[in-house]
C-alpha positions in Angstrom: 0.0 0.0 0.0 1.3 3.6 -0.6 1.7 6.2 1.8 -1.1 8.6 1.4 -0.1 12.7 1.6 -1.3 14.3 4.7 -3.9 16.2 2.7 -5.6 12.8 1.8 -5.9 11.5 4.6 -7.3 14.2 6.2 -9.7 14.6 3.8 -10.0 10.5 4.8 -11.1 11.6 8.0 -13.5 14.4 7.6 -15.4 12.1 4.6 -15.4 9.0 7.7 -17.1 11.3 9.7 -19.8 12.7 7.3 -20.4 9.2 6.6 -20.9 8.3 10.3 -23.2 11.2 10.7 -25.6 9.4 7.3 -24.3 11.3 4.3 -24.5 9.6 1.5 -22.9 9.6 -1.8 -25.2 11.8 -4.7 -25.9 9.9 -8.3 -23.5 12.5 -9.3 -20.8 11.6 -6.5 -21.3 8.0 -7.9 -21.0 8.8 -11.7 -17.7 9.6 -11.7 -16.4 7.0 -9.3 -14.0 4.5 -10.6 -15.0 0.9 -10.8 -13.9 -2.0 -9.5 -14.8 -5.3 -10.4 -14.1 -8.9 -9.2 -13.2 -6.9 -6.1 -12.3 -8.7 -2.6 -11.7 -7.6 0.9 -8.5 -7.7 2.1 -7.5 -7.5 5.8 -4.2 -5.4 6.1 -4.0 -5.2 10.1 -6.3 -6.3 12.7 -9.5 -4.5 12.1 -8.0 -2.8 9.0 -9.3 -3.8 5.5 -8.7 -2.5 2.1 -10.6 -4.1 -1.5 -8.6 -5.5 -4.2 -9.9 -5.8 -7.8 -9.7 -4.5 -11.5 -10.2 -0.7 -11.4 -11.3 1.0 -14.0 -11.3 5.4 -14.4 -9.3 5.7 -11.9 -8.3 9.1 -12.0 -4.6 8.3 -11.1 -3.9 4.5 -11.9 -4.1 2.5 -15.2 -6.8 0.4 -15.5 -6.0 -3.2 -14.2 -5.5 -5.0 -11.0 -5.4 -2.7 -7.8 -5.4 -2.4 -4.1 -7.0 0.7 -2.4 -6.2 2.7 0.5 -8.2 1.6 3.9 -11.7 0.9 3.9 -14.1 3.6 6.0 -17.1 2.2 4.5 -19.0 -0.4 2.2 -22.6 0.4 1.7 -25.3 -2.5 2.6 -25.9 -3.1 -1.1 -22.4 -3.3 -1.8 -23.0 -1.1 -4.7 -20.2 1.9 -3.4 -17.5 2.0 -0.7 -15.8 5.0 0.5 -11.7 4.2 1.3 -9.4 7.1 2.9 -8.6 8.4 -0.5 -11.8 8.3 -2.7 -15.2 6.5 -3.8 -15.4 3.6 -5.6 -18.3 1.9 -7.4 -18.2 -1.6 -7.2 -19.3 -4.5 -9.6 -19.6 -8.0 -9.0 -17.1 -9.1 -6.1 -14.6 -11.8 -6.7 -16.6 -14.9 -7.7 -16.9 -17.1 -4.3 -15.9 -14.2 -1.7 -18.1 -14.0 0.9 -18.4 -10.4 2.0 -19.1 -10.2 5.8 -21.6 -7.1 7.0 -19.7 -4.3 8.4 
């Protein structure tokens, strides 16, 4: 995993708590959100996840196979997840994985 700039994850932070207080992601939020597909959890420390998958329009990396920054939040549908640096839609999940409630 990469270090993150201070600036991201501060912003990490302030998104984890807007999240805890019920805000959601708009249709517009989620419209430009990469993808990821075939995507799994992926513990990283005790308590600590992060999803792996194939990304794609990611503003920064090529599309392929990625791992994210930390998880702050997978929604019920598991349709979106928020990570410390930025929102991701999600597509199918790797075939097999179970994906435990939050």
């Amino acid at each position: 995993m990469s270090r993150l700039s201070r600036q991201t994850a501060v912003a990490g932070l302030r998104a984890a708590r807007r999240l805890h207080e019920g805000e959601r992601p708009t249709n517009a939020d989620l419209a430009v959100a990469p993808l990821l597909e075939g995507w799994a959890l992926e513990e990283v420390a005790p308590g600590l996840f992060r999803l792996v998958g194939v990304v794609t329009g990611h503003p920064l990396l090529a599309d392929g196979w990625c791992s994210t920054s930390v998880l702050l939040f997978i929604d019920a549908d598991r349709t979106w997840a928020r990570t410390v640096s930025r929102l991701y839609r999600l597509g199918m999940p790797l075939a097999g994985e179970q994906v435990t409630p939050q």
